[in-house]
C-alpha positions in Angstrom: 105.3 77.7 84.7 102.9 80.2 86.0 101.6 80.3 89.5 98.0 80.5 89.8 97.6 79.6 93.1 97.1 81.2 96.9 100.9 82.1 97.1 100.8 84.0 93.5 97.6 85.7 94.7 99.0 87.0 98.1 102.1 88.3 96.2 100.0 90.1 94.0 98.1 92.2 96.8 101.3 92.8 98.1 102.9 94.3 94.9 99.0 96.4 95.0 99.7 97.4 98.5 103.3 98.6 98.4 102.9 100.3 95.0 99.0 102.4 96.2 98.4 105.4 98.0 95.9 103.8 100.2 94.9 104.8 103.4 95.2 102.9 106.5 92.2 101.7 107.1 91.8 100.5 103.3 96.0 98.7 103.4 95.2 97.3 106.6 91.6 95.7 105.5 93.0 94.7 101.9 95.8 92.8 103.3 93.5 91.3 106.1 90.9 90.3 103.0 93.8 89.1 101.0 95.2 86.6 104.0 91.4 85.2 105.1 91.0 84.3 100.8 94.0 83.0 100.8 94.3 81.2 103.8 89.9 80.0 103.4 90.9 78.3 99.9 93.5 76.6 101.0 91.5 75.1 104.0 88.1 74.6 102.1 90.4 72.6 99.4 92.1 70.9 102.1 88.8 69.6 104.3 87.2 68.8 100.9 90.5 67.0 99.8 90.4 64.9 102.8 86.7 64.8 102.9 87.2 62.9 99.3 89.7 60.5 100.2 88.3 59.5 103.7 85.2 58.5 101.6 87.2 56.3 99.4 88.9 54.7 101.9 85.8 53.7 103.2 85.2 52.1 99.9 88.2 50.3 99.1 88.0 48.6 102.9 84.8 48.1 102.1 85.8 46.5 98.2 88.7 45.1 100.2 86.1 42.5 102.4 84.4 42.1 99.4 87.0 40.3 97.7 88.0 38.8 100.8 84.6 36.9 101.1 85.2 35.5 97.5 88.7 34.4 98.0 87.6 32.6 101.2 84.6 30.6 99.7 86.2 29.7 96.2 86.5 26.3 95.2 88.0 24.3 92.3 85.8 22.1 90.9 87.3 18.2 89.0 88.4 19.6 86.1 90.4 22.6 87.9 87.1 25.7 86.9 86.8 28.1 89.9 83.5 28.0 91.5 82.5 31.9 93.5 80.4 32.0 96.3 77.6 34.3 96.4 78.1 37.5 97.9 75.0 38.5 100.4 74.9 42.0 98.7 72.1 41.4 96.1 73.4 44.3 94.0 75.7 41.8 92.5 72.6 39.8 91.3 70.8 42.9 89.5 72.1 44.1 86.1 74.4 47.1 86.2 73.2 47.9 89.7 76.4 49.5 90.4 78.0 46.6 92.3 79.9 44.2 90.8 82.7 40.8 91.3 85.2 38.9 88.6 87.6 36.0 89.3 90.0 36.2 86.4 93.3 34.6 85.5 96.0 35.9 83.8 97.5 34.4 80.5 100.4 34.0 78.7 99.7 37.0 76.8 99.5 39.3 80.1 96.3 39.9 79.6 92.9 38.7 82.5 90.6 36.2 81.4 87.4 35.6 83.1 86.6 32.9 85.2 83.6 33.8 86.6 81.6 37.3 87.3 78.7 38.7 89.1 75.0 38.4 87.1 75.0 42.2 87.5 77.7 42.4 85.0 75.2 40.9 82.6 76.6 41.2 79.1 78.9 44.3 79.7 82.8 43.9 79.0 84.9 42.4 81.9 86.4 44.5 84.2 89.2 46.7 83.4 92.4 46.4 84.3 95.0 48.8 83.0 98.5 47.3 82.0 100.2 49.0 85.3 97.7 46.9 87.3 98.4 44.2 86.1 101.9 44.8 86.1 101.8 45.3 89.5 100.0 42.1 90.5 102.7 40.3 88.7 105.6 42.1 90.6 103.7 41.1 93.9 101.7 38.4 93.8 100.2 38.8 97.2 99.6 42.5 97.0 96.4 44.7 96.5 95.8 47.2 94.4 92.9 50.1 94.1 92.0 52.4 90.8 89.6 53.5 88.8 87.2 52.5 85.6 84.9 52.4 83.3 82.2 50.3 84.1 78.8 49.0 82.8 76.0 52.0 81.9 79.0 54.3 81.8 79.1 54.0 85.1 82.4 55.3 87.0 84.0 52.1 89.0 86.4 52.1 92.0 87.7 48.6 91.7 89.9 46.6 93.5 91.9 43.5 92.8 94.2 41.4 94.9 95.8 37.9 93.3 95.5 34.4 95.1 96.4 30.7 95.0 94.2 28.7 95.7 94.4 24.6 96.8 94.5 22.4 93.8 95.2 25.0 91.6 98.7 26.5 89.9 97.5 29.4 88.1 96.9 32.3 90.4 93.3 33.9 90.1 92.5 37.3 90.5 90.0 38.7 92.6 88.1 41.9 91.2 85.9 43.6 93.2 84.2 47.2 92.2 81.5 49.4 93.1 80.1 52.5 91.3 81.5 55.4 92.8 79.3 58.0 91.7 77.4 58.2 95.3 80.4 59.1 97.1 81.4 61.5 94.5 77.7 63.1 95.0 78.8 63.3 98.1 82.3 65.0 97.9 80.4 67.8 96.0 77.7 68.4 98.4 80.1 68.7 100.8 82.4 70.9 98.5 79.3 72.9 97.9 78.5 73.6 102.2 82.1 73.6 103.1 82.6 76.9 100.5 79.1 78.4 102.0 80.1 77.6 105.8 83.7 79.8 104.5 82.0 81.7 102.9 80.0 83.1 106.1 83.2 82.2 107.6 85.1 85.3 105.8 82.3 87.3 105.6 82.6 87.3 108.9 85.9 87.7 109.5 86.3 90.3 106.7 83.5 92.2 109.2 85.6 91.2 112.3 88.8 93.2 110.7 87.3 95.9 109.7 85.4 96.7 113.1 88.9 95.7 114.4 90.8 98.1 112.4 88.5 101.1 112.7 88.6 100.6 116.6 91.8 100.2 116.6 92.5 103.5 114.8 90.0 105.6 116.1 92.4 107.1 118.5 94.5 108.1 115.4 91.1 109.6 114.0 90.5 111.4 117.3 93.8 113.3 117.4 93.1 114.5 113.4 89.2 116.1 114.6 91.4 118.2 117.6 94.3 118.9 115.0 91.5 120.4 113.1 89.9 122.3 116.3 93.4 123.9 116.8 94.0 124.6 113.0 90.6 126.1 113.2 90.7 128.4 116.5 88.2 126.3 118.5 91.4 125.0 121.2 94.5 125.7 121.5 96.6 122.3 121.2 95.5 118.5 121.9 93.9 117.9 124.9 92.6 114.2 124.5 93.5 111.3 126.3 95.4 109.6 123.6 97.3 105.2 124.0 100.3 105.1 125.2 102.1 105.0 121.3 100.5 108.5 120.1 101.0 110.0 123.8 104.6 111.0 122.6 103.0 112.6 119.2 100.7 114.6 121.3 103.2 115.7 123.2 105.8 117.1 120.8 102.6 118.2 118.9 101.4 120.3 121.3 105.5 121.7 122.0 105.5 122.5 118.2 102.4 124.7 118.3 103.8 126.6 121.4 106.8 127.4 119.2 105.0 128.6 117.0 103.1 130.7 118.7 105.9 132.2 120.6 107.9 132.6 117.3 104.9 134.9 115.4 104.7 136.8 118.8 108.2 137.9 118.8 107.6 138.6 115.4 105.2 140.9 116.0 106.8 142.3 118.6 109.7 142.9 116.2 107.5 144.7 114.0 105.7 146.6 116.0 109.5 148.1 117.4 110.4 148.5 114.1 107.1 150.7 113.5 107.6 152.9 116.6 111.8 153.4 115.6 110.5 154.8 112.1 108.0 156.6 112.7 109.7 159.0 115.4 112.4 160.3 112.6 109.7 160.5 110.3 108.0 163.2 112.6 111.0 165.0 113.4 111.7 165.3 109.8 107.9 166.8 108.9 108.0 168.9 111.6 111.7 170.6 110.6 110.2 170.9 107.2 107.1 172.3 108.3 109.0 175.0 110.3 111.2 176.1 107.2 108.8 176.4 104.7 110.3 176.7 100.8 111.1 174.7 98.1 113.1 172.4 99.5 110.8 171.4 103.0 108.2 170.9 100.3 110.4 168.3 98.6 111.0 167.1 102.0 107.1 166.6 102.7 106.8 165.2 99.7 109.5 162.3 100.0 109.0 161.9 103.8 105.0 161.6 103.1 105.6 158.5 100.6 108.5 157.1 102.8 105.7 157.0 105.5 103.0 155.3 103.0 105.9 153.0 102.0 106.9 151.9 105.6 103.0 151.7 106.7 102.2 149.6 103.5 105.2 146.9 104.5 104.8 147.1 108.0 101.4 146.2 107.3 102.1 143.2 105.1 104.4 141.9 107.6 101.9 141.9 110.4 99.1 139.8 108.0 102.2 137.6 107.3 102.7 137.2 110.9 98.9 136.8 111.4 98.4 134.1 108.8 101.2 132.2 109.9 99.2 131.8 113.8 97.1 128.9 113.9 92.8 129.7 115.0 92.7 133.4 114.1 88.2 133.4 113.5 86.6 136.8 112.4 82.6 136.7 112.2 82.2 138.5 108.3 78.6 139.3 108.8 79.1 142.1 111.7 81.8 143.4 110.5 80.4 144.2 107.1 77.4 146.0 109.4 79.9 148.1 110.8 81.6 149.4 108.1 78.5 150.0 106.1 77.2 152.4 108.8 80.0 153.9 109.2 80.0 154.6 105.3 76.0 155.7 105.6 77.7 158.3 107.7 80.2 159.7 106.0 79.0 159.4 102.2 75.1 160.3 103.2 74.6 161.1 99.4 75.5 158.1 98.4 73.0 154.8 98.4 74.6 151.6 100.1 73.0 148.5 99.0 74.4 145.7 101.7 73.7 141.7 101.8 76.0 140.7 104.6 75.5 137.3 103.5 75.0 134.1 106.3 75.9 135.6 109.4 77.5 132.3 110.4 79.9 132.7 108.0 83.8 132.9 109.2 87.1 134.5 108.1 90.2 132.0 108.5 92.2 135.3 109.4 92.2 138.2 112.2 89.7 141.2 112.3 92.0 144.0 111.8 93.0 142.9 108.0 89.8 141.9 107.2 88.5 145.4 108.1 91.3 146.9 106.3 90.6 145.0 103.2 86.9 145.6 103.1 87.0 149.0 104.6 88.9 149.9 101.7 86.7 148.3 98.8 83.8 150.6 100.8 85.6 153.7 100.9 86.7 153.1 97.3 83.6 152.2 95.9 82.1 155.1 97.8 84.7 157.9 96.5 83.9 157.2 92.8 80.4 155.9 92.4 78.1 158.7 91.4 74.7 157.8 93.5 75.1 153.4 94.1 77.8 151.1 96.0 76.2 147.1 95.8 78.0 144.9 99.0 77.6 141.3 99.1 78.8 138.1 100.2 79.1 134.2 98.5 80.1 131.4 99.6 82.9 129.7 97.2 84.1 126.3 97.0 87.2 124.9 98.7 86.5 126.6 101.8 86.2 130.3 100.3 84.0 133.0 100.0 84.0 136.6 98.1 83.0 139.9 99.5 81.9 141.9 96.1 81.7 145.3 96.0 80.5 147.4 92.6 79.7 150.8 92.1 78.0 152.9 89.4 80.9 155.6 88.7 83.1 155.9 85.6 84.9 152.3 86.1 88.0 151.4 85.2 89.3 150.1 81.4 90.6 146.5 81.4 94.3 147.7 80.5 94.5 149.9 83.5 93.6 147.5 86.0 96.3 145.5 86.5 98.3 149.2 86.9 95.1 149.6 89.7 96.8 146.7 92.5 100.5 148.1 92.1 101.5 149.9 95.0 101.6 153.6 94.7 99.6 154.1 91.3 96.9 156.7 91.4 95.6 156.4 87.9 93.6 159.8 88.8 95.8 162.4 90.5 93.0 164.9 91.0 91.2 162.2 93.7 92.5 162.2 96.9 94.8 159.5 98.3 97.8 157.7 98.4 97.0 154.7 95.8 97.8 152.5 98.3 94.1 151.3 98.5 93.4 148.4 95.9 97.5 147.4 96.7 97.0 147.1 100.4 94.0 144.7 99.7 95.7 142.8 97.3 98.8 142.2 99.7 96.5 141.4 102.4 94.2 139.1 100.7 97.4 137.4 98.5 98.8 136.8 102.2 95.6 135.1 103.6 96.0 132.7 99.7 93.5 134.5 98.9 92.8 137.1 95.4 91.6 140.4 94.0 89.6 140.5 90.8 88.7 143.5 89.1 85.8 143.6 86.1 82.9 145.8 84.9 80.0 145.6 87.2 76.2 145.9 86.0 75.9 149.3 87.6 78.2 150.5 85.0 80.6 150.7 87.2 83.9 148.5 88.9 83.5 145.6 90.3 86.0 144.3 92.8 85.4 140.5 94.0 88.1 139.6 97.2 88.2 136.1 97.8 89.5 134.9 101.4 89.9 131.8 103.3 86.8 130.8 105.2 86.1 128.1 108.5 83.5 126.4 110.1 82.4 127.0 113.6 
């Protein structure tokens, strides 16, 4: 048998609860809704259930009296006929007006014949009586009974019948009493109809009452996310609210976390930086003995010693962005920086033509200064070296929190299949141009360390384009 009713509907939000990936505020609300339904259907069902048979109480006492009155003013004429008494209702004189009387007796076949009946019967069928009924007045003599009928005009009866002896007479005779019940039906509805509008209001406003409930109740929870997010985006240094007693502890070992970190990418740093001083000493002794004994072998010696030192600069350098990146608030302004660099580069290229749009200067690199100069300083200086008269800089804003610096030029370019070959570390693809061909690769290991990208196309100039994507913040 299936279960449709409050109990299978409160299992079923359960099963939706347990199984969704819901917030808070939404499991907390939907469960709430789910128990005021619940719990409003059962009472609207109840007070209208009781509403119903309070009303027919009333009606069967009232049927009950009725019947009374008859028994007690019978009388059995000479030849043994039962005489009624009139009831002072005058319903029962008006045809099919809905109130109505019957004396009956009942034969040898079981079945109720009339004796006598109210004129508002007037030529309808005598009152029913079901076999039950009857077989209940003949298990109990004295007892009462109460169901319901068919009646004249289709009408819907609440009758009642109760068997009596009377003086002078050996066959029992059965009162009937009955009364339309269609008023007090009317009745039940109407107040089926405001009882579901009063609960209605009623869990409307409740439902409102939980929901104001739960978002007060959780708005220390939202609090301590908006100063998570002021720490993860430089603007303070750990949580500083005034948080309930029950997140106090989560504040607390919050906060102890973020010192950890911080003192863990400081010795990191400081680790590196060691490192960097340690190599670079033996490095310079080695130049220097080379320098002094010139000949083929102190050239091979520059040679190796020169690339060792790009080598350990380039890694050195990726492990301070990766200690950077890991530090929680690091905030460089884009705008000013980009200023910088381009007249700087005015300066030293003064041939060349530098086209800059700095973009929204309230836009915000998720990362430290340092790597973001070294990343676009080296775009510049690259762009600059090769164009032949043009280097285009400008800014975007991305979605998902990014933005691009792009940076094209109008010199030869660079063919699709050599590009790749162009972000390796170490690969000059033109060994009569100066450097080290650690350019592109350092920007790529910077930017990949901020989860960020190089792209390299053909820009409209007729020249390469190189788009850097980085993390960006808001103030």
């Amino acid at each position: 048998m299936t279960d449709t009713g409050p109990l299978n509907a409160i299992r079923r939000w359960r099963a939706r609860l347990a199984a969704s990936r819901q917030s808070l505020v939404e499991r907390l609300v939907l469960a709430a809704v789910g128990w005021c339904l619940a719990l409003l259907i059962i009472a609207g069902a109840a007070l209208t259930g009781a509403f119903n048979h309070a009303a027919v109480a009333r009606l069967d006492q009232s049927l009950s009296e009725d019947a009374d009155d008859l028994y007690a003013g019978a009388a059995i004429g000479p030849s043994g006929e039962v005489f009624a008494p009139a009831l002072t209702d005058v319903r029962a004189t008006r045809a099919y007006s809905g109130k109505y009387w019957e004396l009956a007796e009942m034969g040898a076949d079981g079945a109720l014949h009339s004796l006598a009946r109210s004129r508002s019967m007037f030529d309808a069928e005598d009152l029913p009586a079901r076999p039950g009924i009857l077989k209940a007045l003949r298990n109990k003599p004295g007892g009462r009974v109460s169901y319901d009928g068919d009646g004249p005009d289709h009408q819907s009866l609440r009758i009642f019948a109760m068997q009596r002896i009377l003086s002078g007479r050996a066959t029992p005779v059965v009162f009937m009493t009955a009364e339309d019940r269609g008023p007090i039906d009317e009745d039940a509805r109407t107040f089926a109809i405001t009882a579901a509008a009063a609960l209605l209001a009623l869990g409307a406003g409740l439902i409102l009452a939980v929901v104001l409930q739960v978002r007060f109740g959780l708005a220390p929870l939202f609090a301590m996310r908006r100063d998570l997010a002021d720490v993860r985006e430089g603007r303070a240094e750990g949580l500083k609210g005034a948080y309930p007693t029950e997140l106090e502890p989560l504040a607390n070992e919050l906060n102890a976390l973020l010192k950890q970190n911080r003192d863990v990418v400081e010795r990191q740093r400081t680790h590196v930086g060691n490192l960097a001083h340690a190599l670079k000493t033996p490095i310079a002794a080695l130049l220097m003995e080379a320098d002094a004994q010139p000949g083929p072998f102190a050239d091979l010696v520059q040679r190796q010693v020169g690339a060792m030192r790009g080598h350990v600069d380039h890694h050195l350098r990726r492990a301070r962005a990766a200690a950077r990146t890991s530090t929680l608030g690091e905030r460089t302004s884009v705008a000013p920086l980009i200023e910088e660099l381009s007249r700087l580069m005015e300066k030293v290229y003064r041939t060349k033509d530098l086209d800059v749009d700095a973009g929204d200067g309230a836009l915000i690199f998720a990362g430290e200064r340092q790597d973001l100069l070294e990343m676009v300083g080296n775009l510049f200086e690259n762009a600059c070296k090769w164009s032949r008269s043009t280097v285009k800089v400008s800014v975007d804003l991305l979605p998902d929190r990014m933005f691009a610096v792009i940076v094209e030029d109008d010199g030869p370019g660079l063919p699709p299949e050599k590009r790749a070959d162009a972000l390796r570390r170490g690969e000059r693809l033109d060994e009569s141009a100066p450097g080290s061909g650690l350019g592109l690769a350092i920007v790529d290991d910077l930017a990949r360390a901020y989860s960020g990208s190089v792209q390299l196309s053909d820009s409209a100039l007729g020249g390469l384009k190189v788009t850097l994507e980085l993390p960006r913040t808001d103030f």
